[in-house]
DSSP file (Angstrom, degrees, kcal/mol; ACC not computed):
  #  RESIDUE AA STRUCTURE BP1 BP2  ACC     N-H-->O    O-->H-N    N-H-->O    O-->H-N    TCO  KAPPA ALPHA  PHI   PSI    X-CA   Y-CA   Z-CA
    1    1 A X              0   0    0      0, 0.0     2,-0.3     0, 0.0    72,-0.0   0.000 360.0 360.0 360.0 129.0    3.2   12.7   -4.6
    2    2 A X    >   -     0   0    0      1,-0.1     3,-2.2     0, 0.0     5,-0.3  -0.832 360.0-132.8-124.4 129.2    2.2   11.2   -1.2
    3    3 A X  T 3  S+     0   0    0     -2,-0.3     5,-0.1     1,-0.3    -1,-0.1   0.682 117.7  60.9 -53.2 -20.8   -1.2    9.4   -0.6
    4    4 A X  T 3  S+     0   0    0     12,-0.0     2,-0.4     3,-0.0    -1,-0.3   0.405  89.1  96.3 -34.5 -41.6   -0.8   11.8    2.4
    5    5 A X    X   -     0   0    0     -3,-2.2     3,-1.5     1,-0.1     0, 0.0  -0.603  66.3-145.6-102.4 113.9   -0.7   15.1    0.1
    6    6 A X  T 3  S+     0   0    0     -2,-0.4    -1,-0.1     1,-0.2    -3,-0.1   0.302  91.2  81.6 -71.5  30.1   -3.4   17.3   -0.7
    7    7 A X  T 3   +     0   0    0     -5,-0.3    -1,-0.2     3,-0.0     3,-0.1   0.274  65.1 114.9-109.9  21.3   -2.0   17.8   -4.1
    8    8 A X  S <  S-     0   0    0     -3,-1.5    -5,-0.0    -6,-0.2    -2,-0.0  -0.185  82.5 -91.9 -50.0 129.2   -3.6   14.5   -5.2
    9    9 A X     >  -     0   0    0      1,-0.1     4,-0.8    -2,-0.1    -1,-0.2  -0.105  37.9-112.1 -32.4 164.5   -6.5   14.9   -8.0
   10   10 A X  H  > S+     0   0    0      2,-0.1     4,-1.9     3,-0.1     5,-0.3   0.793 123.0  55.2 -82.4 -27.5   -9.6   15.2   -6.4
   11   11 A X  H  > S+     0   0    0      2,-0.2     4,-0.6     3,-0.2     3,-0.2   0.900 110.5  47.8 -47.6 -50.5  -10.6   11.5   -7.9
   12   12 A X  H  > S+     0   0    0      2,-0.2     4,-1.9     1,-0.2     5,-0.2   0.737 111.3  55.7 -56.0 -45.4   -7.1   10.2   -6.2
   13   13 A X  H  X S+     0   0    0     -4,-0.8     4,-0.7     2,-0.2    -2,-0.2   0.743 106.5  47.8   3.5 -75.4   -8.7   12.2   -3.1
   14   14 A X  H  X S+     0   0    0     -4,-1.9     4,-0.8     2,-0.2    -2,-0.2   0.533 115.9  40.8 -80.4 -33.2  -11.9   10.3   -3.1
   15   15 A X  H  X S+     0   0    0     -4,-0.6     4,-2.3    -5,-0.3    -2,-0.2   0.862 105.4  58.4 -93.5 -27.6  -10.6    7.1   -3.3
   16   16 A X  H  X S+     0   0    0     -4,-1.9     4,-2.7     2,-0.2     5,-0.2   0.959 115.4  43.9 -59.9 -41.3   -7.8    7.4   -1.0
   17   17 A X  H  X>S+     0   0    0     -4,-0.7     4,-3.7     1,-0.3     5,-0.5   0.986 114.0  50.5 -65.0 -33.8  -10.6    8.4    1.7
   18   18 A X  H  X5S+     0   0    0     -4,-0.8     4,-2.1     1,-0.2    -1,-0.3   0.979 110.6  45.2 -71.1 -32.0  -12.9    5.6    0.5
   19   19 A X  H  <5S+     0   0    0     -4,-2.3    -1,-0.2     2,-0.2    -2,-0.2   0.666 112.1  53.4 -84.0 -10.3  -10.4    3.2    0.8
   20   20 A X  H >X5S+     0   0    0     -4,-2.7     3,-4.2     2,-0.1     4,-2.6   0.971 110.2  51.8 -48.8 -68.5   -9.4    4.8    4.4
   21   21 A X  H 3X5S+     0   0    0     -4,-3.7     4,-3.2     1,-0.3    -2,-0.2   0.921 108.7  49.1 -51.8 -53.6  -13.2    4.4    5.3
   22   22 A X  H 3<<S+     0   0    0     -4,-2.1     4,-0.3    -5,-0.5    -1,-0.3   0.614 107.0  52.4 -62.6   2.7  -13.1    0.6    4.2
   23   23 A X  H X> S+     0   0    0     -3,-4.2     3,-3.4    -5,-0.1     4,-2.4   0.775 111.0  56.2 -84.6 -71.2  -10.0   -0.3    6.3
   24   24 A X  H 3< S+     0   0    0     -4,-2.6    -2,-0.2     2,-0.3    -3,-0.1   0.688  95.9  54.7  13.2 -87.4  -12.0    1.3    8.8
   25   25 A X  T 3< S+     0   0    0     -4,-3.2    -1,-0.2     1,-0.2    -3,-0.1   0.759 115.3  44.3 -22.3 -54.1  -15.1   -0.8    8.6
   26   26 A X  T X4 S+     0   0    0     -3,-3.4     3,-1.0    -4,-0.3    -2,-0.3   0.804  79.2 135.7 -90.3 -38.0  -12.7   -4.0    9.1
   27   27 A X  T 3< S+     0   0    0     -4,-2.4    -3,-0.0     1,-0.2     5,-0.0   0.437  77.5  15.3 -49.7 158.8  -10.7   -2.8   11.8
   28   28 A X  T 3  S+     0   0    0      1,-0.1     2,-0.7     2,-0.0    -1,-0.2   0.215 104.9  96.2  79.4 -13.7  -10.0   -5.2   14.6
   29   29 A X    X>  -     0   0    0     -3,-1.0     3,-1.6     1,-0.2     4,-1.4  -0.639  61.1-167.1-126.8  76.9  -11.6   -8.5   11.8
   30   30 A X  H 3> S+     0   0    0     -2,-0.7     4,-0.6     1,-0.3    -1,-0.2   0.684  81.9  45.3 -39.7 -37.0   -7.6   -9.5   10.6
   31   31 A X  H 3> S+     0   0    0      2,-0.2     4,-1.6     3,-0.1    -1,-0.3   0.911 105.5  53.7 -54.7 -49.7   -9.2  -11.8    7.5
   32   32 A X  H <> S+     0   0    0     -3,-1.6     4,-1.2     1,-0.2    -2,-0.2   0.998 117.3  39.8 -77.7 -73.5  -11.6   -9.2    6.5
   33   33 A X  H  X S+     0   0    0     -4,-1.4     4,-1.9     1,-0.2    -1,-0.2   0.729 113.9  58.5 -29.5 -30.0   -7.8   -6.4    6.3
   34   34 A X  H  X S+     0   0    0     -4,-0.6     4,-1.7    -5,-0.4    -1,-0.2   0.972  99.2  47.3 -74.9 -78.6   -6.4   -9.2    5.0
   35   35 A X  H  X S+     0   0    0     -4,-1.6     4,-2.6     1,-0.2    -2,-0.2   0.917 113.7  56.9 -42.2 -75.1   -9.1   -9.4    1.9
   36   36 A X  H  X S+     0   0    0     -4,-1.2     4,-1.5     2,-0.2     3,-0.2   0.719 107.9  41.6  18.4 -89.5   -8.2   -5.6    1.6
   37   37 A X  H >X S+     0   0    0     -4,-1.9     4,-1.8     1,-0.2     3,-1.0   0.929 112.9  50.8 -54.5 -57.9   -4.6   -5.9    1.1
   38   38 A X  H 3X S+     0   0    0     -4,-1.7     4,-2.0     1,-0.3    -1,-0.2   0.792 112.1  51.0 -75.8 -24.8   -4.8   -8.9   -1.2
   39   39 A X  H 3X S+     0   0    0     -4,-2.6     4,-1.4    -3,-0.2    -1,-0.3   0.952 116.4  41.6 -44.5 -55.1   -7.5   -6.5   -3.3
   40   40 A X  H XX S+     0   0    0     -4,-1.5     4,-1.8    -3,-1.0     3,-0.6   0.947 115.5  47.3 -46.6 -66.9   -4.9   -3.3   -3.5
   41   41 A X  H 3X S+     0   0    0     -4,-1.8     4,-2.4     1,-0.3     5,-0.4   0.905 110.3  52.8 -65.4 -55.8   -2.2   -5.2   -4.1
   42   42 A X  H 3X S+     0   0    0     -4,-2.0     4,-1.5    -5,-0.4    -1,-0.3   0.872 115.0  45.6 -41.1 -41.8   -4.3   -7.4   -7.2
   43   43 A X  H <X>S+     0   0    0     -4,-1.4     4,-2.5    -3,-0.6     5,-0.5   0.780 105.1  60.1 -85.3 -21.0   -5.2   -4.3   -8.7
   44   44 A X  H  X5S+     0   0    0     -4,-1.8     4,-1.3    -3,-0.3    -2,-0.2   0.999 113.2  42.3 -70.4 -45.6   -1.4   -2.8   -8.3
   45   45 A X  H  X5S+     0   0    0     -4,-2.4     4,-0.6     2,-0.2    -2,-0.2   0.952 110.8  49.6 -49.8 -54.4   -0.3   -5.5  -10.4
   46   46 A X  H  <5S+     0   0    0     -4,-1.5    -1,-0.2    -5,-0.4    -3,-0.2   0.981 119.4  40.8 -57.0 -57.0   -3.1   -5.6  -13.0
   47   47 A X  H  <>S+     0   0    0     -4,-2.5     5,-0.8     2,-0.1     3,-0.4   0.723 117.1  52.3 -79.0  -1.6   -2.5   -1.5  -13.5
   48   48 A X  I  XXS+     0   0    0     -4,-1.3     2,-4.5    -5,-0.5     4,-1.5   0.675 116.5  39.5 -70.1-109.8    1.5   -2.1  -13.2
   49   49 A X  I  <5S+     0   0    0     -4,-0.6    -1,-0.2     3,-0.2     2,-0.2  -0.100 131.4  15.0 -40.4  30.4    1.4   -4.8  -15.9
   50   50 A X  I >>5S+     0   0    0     -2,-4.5     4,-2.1    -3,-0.4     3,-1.4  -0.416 127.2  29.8-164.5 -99.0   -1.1   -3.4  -18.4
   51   51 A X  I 3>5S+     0   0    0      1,-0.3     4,-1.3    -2,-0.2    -2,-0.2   0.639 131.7  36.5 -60.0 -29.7   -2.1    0.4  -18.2
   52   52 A X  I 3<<S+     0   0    0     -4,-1.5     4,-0.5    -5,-0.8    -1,-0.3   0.886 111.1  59.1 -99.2 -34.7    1.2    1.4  -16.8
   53   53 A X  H <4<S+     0   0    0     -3,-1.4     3,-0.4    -5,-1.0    -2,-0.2   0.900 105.9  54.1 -35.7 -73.6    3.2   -1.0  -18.8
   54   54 A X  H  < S+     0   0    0     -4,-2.1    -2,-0.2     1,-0.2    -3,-0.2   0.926 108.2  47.1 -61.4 -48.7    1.7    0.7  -22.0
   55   55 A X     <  +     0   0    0     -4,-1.3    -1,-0.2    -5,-0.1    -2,-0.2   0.242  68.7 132.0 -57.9   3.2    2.7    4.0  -21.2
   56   56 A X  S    S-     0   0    0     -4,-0.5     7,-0.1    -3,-0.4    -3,-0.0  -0.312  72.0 -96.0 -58.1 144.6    6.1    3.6  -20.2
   57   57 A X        -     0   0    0      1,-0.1    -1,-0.2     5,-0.1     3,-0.0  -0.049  28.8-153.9 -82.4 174.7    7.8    6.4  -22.2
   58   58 A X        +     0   0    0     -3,-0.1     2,-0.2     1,-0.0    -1,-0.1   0.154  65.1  61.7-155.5  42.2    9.4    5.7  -25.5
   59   59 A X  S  > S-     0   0    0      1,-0.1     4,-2.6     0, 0.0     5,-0.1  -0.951  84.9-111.8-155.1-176.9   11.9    8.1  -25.8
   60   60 A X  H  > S+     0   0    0     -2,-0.2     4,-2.9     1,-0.2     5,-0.3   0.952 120.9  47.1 -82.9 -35.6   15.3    9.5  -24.1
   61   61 A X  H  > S+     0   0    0      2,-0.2     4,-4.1     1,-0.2     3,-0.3   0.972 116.6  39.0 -30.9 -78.5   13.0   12.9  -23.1
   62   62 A X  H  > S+     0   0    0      1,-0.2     4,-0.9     2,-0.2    -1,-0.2   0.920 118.9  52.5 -47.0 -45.7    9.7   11.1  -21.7
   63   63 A X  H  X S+     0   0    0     -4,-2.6     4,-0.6     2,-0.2    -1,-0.2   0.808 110.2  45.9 -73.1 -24.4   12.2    8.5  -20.1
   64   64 A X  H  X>S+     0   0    0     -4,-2.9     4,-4.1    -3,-0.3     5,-0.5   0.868 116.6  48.1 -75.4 -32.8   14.3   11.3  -18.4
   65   65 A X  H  X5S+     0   0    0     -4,-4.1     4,-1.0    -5,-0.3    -2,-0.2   0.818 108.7  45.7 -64.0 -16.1   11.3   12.9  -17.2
   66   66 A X  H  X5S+     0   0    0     -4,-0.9     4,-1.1    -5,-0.2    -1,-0.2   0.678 109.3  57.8-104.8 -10.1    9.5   10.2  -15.9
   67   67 A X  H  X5S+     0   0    0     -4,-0.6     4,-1.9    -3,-0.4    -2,-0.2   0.816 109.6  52.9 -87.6 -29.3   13.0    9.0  -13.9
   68   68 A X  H  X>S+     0   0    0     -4,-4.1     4,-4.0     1,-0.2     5,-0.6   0.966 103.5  51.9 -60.3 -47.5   12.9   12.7  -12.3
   69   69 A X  H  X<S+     0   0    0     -4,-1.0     4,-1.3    -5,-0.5     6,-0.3   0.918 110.0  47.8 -57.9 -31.2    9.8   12.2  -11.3
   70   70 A X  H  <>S+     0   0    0     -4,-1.1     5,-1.9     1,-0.2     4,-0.5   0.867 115.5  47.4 -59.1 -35.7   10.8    8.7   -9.5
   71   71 A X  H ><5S+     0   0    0     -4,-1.9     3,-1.2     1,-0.1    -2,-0.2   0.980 118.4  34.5 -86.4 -29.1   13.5   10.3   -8.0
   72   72 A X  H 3<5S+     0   0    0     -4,-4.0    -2,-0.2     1,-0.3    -1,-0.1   0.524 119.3  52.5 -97.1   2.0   11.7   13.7   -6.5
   73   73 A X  T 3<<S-     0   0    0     -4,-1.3    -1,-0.3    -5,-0.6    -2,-0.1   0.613 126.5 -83.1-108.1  11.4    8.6   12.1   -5.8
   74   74 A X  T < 5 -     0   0    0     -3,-1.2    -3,-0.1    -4,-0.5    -2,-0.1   0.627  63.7 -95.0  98.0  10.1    9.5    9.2   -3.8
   75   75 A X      < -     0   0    0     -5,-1.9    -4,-0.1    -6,-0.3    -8,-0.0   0.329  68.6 -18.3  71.4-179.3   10.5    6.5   -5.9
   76   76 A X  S    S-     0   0    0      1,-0.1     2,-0.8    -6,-0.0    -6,-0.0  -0.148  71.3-106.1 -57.6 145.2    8.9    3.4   -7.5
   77   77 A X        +     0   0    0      2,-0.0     2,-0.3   -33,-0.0    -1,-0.1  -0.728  43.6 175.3 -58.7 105.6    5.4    2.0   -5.9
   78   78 A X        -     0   0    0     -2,-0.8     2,-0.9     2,-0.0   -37,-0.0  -0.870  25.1-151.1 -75.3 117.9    5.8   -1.2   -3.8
   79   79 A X        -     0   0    0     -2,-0.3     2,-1.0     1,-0.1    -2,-0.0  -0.619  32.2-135.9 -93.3  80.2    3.1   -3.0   -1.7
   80   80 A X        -     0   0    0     -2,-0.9    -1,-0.1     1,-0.1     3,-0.1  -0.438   3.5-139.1  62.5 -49.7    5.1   -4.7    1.1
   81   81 A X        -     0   0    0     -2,-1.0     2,-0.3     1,-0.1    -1,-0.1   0.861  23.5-121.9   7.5 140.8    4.6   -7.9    2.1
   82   82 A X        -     0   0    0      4,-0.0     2,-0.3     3,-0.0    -1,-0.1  -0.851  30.1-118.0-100.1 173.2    4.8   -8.4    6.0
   83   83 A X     >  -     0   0    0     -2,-0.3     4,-1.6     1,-0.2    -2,-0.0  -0.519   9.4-130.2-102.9 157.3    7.2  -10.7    7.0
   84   84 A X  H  > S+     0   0    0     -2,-0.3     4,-2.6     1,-0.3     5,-0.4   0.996 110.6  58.4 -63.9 -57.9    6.2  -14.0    8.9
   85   85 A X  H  > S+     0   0    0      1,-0.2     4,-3.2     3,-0.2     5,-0.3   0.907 101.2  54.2 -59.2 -27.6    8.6  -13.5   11.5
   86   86 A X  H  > S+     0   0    0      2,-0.2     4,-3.5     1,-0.2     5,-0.5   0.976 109.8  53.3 -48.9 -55.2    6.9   -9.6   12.6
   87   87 A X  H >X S+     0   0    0     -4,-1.6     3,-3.1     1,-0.3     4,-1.7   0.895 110.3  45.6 -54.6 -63.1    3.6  -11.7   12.9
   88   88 A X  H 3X S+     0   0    0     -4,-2.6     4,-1.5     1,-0.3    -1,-0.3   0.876 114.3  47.4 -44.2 -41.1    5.8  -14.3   15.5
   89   89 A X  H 3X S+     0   0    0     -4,-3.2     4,-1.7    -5,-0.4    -1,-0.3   0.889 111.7  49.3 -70.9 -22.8    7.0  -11.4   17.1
   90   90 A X  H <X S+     0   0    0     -4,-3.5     4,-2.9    -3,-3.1    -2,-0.2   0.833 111.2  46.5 -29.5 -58.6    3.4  -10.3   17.1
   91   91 A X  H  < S+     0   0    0     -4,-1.7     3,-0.3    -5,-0.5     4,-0.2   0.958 117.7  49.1 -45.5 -72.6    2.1  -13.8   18.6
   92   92 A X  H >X S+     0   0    0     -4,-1.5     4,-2.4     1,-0.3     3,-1.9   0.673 105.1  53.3 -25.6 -73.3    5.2  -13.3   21.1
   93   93 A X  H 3X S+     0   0    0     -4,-1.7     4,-0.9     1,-0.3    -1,-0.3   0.954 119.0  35.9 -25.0 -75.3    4.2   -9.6   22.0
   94   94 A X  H 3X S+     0   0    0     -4,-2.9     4,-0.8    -3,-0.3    -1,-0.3   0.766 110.6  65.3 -48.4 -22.5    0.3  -10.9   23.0
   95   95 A X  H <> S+     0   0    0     -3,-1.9     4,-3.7     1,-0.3    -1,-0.2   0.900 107.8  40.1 -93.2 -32.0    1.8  -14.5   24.5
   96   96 A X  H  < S+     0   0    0     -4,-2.4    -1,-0.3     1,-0.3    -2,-0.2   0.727 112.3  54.7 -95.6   1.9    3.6  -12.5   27.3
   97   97 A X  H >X S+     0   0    0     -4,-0.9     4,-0.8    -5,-0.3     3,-0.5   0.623 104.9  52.8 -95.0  -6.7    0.8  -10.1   27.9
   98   98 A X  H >X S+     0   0    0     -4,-0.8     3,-1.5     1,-0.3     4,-1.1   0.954 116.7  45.8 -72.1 -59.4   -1.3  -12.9   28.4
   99   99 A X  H 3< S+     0   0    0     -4,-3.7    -1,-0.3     1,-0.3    -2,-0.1  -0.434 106.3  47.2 -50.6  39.1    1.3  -13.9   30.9
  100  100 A X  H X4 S+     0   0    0     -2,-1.1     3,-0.5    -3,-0.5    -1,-0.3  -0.072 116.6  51.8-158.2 -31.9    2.1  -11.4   32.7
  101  101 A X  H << S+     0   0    0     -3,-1.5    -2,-0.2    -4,-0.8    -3,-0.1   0.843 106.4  54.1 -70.3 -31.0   -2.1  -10.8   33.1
  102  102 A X  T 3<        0   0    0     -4,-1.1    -1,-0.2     1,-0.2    -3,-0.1   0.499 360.0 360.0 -81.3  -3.9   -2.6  -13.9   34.1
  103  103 A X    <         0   0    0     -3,-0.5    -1,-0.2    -5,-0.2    -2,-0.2   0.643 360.0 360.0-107.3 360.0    0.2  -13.8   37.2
């Protein structure tokens, strides 16, 4: 199931758009996106490690079923990290369009 996919709940729906609209908001204010991620990602841990935690199956059935579902839906949820160096190649990107405006 893809945040992408209209076969989301309608709840999953409403919040993927509200949380569009509030990327939104920030765009262009890199702290503010920043605050954002470090929100998502605090609550993917807190429902990983307690609501999801508890429900982890606890038999061979529930546990094949829920391993189909990993594999045919796209596999486990991860948030990412970016990596320092992309931001240096980032810097790097801007440093030589500053140069290259400035000759």
């Amino acid at each position: 199931m893809s945040v992408f996919s209209s076969d989301l709940p309608e709840d999953l729906q409403q919040l993927t758009q509200r949380v569009r609209a509030t990327a939104e908001v920030r765009e262009g204010d890199c702290i503010a996106l920043l605050e954002l991620l470090r929100l998502l990602e605090s609550l993917h841990f807190e429902i990983r490690d307690t609501l999801f935690r508890d429900a982890l199956p606890d038999n061979r059935q529930r546990l094949y079923r829920l391993l189909r579902d990993i594999e045919q839906e796209g596999g486990w949820p991860y948030i990412k990290r970016m990596q320092l160096l992309a931001l240096l190649e980032h810097l790097d990107e801007e440093g030589n369009e500053v140069v290259k405006e400035d000759v």
